[in-house]
Biopython code that builds the backbone (N, CA, C, O; Angstrom):
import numpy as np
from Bio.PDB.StructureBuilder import StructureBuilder

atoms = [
    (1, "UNK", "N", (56.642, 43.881, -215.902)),
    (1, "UNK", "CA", (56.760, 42.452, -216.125)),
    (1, "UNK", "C", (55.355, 41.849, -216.027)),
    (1, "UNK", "O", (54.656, 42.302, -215.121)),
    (2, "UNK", "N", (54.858, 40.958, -216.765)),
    (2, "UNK", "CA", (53.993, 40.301, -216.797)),
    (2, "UNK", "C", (53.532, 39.366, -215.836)),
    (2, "UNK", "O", (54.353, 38.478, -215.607)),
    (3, "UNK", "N", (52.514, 39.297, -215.233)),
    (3, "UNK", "CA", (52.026, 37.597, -214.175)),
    (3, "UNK", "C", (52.175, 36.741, -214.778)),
    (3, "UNK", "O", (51.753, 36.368, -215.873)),
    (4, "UNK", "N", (52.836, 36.356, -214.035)),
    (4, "UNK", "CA", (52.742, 34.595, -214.360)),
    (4, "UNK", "C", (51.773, 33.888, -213.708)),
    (4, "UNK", "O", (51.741, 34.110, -212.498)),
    (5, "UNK", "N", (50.597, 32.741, -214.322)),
    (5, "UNK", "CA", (49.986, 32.086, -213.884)),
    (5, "UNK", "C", (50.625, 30.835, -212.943)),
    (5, "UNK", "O", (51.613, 30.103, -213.001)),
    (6, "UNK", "N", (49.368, 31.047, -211.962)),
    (6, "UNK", "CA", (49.866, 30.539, -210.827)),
    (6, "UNK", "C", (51.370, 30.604, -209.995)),
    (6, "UNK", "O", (51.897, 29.627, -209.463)),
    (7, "UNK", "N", (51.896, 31.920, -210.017)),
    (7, "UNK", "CA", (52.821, 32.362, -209.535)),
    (7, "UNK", "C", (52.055, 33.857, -208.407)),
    (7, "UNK", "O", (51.276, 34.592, -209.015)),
    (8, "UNK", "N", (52.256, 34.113, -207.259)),
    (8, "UNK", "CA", (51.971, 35.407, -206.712)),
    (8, "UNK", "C", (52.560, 36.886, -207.186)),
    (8, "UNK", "O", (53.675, 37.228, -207.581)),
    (9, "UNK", "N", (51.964, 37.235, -207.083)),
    (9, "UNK", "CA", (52.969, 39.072, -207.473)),
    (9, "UNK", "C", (54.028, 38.902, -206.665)),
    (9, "UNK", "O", (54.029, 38.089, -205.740)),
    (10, "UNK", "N", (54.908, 39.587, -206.933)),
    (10, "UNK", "CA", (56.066, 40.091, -206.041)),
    (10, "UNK", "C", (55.022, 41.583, -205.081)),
    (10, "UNK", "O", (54.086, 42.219, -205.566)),
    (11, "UNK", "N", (55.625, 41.743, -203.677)),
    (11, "UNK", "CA", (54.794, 42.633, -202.472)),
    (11, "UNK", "C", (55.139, 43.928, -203.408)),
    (11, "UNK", "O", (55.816, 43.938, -204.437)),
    (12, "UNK", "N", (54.576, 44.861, -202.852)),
    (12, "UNK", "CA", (54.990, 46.183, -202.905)),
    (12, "UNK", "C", (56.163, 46.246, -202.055)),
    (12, "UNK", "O", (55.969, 45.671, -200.984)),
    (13, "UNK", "N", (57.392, 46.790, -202.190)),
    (13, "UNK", "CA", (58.058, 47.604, -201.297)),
    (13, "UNK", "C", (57.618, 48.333, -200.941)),
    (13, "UNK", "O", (56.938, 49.163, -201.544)),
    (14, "UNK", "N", (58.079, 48.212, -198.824)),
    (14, "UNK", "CA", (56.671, 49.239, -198.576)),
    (14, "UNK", "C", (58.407, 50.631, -197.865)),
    (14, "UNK", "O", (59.637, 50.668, -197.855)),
    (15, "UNK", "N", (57.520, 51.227, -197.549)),
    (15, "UNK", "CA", (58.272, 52.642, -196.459)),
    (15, "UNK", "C", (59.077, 52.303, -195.778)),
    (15, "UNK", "O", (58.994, 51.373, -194.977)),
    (16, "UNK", "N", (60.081, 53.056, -195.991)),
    (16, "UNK", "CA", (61.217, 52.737, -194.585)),
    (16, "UNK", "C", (60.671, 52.830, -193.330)),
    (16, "UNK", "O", (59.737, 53.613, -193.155)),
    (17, "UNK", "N", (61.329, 51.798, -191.929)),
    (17, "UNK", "CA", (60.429, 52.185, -191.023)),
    (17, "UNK", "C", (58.759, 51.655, -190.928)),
    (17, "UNK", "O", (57.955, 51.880, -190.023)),
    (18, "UNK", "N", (58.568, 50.888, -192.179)),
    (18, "UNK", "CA", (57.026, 50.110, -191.493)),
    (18, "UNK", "C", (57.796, 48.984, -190.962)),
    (18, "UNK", "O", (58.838, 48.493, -191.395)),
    (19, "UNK", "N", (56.857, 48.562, -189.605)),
    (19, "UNK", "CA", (57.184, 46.993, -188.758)),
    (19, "UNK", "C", (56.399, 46.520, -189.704)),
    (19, "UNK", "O", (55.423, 47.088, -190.194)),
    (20, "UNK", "N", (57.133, 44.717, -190.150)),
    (20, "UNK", "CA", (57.103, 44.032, -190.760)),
    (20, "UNK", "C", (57.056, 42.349, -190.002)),
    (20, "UNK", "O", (57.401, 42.378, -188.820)),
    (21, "UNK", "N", (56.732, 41.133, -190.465)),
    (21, "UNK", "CA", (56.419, 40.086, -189.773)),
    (21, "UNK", "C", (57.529, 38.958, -190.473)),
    (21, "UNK", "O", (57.136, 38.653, -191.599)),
    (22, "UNK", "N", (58.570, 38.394, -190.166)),
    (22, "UNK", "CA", (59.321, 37.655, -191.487)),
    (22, "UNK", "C", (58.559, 36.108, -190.456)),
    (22, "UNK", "O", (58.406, 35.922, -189.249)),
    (23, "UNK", "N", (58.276, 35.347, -191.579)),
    (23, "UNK", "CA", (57.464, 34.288, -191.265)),
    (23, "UNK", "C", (58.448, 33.441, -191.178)),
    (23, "UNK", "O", (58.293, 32.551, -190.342)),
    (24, "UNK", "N", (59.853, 33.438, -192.055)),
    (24, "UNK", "CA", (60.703, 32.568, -191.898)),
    (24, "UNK", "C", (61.768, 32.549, -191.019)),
    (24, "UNK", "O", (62.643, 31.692, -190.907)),
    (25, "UNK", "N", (61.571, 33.825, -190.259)),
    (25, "UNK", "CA", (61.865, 33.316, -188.381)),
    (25, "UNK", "C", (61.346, 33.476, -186.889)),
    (25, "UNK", "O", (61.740, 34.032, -185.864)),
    (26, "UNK", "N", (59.845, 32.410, -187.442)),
    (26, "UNK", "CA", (59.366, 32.228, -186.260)),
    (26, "UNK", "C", (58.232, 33.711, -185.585)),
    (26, "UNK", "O", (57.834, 33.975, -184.451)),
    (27, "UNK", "N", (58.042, 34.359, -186.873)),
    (27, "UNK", "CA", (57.346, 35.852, -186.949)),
    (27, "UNK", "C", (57.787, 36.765, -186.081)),
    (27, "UNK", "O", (57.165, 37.283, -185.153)),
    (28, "UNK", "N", (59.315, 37.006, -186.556)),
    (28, "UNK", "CA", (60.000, 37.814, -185.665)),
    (28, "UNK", "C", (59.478, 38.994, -186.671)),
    (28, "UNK", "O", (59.244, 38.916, -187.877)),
    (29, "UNK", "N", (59.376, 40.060, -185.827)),
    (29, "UNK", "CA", (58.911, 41.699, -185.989)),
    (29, "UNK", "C", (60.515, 42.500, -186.085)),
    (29, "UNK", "O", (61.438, 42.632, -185.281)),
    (30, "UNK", "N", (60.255, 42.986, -187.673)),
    (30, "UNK", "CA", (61.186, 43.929, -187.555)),
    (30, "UNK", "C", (60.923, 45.190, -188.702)),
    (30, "UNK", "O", (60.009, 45.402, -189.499)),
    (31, "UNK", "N", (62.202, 45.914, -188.370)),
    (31, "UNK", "CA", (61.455, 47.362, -189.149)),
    (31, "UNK", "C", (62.342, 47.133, -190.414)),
    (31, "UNK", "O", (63.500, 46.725, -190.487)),
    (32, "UNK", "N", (61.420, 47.532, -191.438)),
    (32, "UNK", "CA", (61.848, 47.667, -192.987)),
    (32, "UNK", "C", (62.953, 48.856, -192.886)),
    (32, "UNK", "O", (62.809, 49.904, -192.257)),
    (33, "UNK", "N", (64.460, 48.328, -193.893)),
    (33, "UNK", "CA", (65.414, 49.180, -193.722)),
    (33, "UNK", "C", (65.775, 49.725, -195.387)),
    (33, "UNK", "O", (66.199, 50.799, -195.815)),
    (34, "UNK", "N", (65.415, 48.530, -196.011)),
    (34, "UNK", "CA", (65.757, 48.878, -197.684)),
    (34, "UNK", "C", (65.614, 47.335, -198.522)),
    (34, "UNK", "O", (65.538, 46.201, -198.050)),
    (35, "UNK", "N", (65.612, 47.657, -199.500)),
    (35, "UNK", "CA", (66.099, 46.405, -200.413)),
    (35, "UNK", "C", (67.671, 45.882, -200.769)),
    (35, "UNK", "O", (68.556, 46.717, -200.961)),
    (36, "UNK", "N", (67.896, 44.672, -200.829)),
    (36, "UNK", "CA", (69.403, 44.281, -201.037)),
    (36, "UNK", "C", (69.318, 43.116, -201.943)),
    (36, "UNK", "O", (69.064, 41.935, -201.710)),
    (37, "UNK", "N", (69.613, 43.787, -203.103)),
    (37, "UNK", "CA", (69.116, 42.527, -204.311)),
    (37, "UNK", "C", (67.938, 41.988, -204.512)),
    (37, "UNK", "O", (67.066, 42.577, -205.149)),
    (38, "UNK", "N", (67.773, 40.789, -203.986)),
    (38, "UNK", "CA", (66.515, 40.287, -204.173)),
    (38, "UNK", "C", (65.924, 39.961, -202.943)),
    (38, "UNK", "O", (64.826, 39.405, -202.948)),
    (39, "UNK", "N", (66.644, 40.295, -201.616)),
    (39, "UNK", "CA", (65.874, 40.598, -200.230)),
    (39, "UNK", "C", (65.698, 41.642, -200.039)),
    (39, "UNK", "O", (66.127, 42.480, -200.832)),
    (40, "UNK", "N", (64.913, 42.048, -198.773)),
    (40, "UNK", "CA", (64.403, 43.294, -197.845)),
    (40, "UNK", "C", (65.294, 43.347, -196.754)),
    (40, "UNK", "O", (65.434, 42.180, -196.387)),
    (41, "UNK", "N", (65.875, 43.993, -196.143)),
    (41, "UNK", "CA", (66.185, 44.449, -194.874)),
    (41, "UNK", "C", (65.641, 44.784, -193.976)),
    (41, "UNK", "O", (64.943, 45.791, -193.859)),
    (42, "UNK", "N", (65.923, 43.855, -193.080)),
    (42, "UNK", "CA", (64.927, 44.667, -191.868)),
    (42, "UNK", "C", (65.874, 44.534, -190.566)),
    (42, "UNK", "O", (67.024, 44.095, -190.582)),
    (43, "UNK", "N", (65.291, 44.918, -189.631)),
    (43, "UNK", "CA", (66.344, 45.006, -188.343)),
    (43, "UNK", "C", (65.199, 45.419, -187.233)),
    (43, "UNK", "O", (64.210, 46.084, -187.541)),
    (44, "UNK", "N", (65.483, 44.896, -185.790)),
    (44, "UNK", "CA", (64.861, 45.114, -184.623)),
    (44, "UNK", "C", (64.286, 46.339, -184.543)),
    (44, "UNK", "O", (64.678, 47.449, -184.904)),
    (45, "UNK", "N", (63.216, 45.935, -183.971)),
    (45, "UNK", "CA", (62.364, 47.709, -183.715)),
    (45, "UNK", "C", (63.422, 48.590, -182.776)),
    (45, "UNK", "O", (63.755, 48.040, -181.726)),
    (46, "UNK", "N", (63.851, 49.598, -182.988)),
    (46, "UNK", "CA", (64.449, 50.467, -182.268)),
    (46, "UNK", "C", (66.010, 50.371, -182.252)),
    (46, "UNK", "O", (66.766, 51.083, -181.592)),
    (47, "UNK", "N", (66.374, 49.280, -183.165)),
    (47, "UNK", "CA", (67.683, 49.231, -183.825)),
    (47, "UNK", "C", (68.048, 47.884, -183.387)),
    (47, "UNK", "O", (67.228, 47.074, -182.957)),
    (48, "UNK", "N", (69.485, 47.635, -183.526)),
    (48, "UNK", "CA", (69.774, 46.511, -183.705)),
    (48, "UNK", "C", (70.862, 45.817, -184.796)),
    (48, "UNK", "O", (71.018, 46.544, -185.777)),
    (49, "UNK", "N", (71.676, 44.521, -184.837)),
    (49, "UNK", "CA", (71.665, 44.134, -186.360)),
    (49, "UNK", "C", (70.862, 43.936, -187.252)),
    (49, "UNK", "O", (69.792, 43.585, -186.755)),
    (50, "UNK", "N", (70.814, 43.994, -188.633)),
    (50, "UNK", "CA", (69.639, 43.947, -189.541)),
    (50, "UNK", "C", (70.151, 42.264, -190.454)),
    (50, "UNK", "O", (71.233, 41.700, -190.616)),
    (51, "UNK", "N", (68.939, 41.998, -190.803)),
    (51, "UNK", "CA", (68.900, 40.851, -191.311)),
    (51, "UNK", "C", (68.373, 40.825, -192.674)),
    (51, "UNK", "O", (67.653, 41.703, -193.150)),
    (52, "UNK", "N", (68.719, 39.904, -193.200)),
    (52, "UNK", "CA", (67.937, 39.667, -194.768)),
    (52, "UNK", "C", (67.385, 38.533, -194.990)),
    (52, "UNK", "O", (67.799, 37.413, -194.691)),
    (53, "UNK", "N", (65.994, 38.981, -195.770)),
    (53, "UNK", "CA", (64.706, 38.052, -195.783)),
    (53, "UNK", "C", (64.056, 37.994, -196.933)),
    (53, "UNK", "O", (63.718, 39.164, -197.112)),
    (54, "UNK", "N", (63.539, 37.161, -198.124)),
    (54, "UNK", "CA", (63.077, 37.161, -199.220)),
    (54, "UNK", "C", (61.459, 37.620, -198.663)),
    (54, "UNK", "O", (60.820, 37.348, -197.646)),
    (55, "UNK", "N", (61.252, 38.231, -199.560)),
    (55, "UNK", "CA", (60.016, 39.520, -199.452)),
    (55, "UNK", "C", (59.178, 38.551, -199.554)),
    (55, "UNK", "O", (58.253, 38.958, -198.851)),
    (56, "UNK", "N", (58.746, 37.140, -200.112)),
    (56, "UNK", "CA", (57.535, 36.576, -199.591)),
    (56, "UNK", "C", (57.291, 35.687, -198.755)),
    (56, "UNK", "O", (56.233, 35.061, -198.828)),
    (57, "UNK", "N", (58.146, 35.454, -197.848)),
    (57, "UNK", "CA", (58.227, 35.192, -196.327)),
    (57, "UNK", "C", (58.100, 36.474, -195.508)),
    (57, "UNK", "O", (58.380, 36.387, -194.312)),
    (58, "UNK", "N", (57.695, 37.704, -196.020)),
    (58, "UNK", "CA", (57.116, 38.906, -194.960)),
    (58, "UNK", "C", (56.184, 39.369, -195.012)),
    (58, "UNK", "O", (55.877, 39.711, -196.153)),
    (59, "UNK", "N", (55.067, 39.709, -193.809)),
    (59, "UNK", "CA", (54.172, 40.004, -194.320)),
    (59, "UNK", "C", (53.948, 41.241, -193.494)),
    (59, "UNK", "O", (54.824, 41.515, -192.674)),
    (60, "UNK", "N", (52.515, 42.310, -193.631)),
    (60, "UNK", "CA", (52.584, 43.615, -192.651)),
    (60, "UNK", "C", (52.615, 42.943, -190.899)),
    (60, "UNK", "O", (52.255, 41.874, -190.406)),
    (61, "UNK", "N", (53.116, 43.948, -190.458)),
    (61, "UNK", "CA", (52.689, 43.416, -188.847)),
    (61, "UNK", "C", (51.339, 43.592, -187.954)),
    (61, "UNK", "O", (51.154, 44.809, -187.963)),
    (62, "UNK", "N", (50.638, 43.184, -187.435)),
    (62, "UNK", "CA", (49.681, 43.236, -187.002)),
    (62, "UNK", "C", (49.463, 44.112, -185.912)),
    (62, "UNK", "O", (50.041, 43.633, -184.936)),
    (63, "UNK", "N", (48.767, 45.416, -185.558)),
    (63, "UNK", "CA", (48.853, 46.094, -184.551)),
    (63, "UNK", "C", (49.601, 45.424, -183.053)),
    (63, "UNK", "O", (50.711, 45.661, -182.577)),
    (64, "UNK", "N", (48.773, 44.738, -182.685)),
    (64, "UNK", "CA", (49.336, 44.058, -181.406)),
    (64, "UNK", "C", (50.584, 43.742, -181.869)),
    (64, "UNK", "O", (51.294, 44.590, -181.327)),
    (65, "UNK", "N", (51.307, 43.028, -182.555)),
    (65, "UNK", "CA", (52.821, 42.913, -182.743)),
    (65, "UNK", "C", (53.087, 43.661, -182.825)),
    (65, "UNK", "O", (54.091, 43.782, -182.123)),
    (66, "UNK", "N", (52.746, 44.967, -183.567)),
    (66, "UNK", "CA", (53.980, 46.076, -183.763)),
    (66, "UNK", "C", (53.791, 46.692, -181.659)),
    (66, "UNK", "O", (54.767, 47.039, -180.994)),
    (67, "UNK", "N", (52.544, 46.652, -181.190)),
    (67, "UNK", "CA", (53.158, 46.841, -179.639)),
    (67, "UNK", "C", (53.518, 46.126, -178.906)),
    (67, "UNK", "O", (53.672, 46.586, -177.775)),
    (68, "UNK", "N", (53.805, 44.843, -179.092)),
    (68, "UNK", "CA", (54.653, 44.101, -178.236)),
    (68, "UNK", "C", (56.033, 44.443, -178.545)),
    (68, "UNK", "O", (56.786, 44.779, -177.631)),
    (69, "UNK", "N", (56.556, 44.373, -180.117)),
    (69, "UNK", "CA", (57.564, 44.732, -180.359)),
    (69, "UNK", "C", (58.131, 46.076, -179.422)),
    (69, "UNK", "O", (58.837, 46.035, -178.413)),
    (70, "UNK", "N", (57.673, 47.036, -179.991)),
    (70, "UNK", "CA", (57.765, 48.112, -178.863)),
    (70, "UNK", "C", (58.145, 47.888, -177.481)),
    (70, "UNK", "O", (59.235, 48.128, -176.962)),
    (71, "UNK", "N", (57.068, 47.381, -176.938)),
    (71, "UNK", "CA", (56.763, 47.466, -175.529)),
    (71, "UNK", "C", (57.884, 46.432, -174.974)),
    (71, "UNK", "O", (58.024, 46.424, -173.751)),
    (72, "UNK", "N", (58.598, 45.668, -175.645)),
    (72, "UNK", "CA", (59.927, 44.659, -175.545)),
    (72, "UNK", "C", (60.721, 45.419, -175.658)),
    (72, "UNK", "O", (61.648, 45.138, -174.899)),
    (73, "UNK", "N", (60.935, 46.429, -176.302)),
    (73, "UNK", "CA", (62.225, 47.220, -176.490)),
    (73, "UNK", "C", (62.497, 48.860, -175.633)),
    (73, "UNK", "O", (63.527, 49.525, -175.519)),
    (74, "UNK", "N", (61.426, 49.048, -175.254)),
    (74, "UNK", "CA", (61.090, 49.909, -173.865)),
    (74, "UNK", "C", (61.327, 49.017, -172.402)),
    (74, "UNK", "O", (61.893, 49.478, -171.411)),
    (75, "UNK", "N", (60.857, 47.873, -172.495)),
    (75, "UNK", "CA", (61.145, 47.128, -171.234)),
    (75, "UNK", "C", (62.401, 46.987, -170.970)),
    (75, "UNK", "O", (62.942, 47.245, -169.895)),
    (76, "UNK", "N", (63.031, 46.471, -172.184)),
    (76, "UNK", "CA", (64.595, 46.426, -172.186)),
    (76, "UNK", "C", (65.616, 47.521, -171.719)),
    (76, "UNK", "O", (66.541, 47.476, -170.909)),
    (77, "UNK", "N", (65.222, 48.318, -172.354)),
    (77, "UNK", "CA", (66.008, 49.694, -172.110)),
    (77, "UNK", "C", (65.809, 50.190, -170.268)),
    (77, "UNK", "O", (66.749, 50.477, -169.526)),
    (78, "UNK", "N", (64.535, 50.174, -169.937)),
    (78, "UNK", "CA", (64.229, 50.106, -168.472)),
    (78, "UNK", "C", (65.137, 49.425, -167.740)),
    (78, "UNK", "O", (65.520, 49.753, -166.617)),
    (79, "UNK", "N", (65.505, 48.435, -168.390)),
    (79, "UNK", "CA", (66.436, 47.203, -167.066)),
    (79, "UNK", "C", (67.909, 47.786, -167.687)),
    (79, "UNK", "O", (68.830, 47.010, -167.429)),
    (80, "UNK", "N", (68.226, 48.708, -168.271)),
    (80, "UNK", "CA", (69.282, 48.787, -168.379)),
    (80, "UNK", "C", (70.571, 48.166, -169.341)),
    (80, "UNK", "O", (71.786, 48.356, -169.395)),
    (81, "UNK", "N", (69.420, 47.180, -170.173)),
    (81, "UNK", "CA", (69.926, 46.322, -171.221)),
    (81, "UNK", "C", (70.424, 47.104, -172.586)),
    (81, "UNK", "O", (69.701, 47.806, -173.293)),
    (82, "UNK", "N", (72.070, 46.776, -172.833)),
    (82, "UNK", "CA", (72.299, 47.688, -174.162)),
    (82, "UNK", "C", (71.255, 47.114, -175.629)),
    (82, "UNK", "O", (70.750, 46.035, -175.937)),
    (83, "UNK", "N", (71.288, 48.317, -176.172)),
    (83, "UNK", "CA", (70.148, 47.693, -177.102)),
    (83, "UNK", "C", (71.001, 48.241, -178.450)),
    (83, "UNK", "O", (70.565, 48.034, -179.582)),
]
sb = StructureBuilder()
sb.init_structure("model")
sb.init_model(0)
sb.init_chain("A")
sb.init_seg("    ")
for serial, (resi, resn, name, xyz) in enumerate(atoms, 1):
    if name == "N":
        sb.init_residue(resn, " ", resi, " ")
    sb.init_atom(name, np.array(xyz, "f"), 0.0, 1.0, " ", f" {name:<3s}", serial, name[0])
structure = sb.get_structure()
């Protein structure tokens, strides 16, 4: 398909499993699960329900987010919290 001026590309679909940033909630971190029409799937680092998000409200996650993410979902599990 052709660019359209003054329109952005559509992202690459990236790898199952890259942490991802959805801007349109509040830059919640979650892991890429698949495509669903014309959203992405993604869902909590280390599982979770998964949610759907138009691919240019997401962007890569930033080292430090992808270890907080983590390090939130290790803490959790520590206290005994179902995850």
């Amino acid at each position: 398909m052709p660019a359209v001026p003054g329109v952005p590309p559509a992202p690459a679909v990236p790898a199952r499993g890259v942490l991802l940033v959805d801007t349109s909630r509040g830059d919640r971190v979650g892991e890429f699960r698949g495509v669903a029409g014309p959203y992405w799937s993604l869902r909590p680092v280390g599982g979770g329900r998964e949610w759907e998000v138009e691919p240019r409200f997401v962007r890569p996650a930033l080292l430090m987010e992808q270890l907080r993410a983590r390090t939130a979902r290790l803490n959790a599990r520590s206290r005994g919290e179902v995850l």
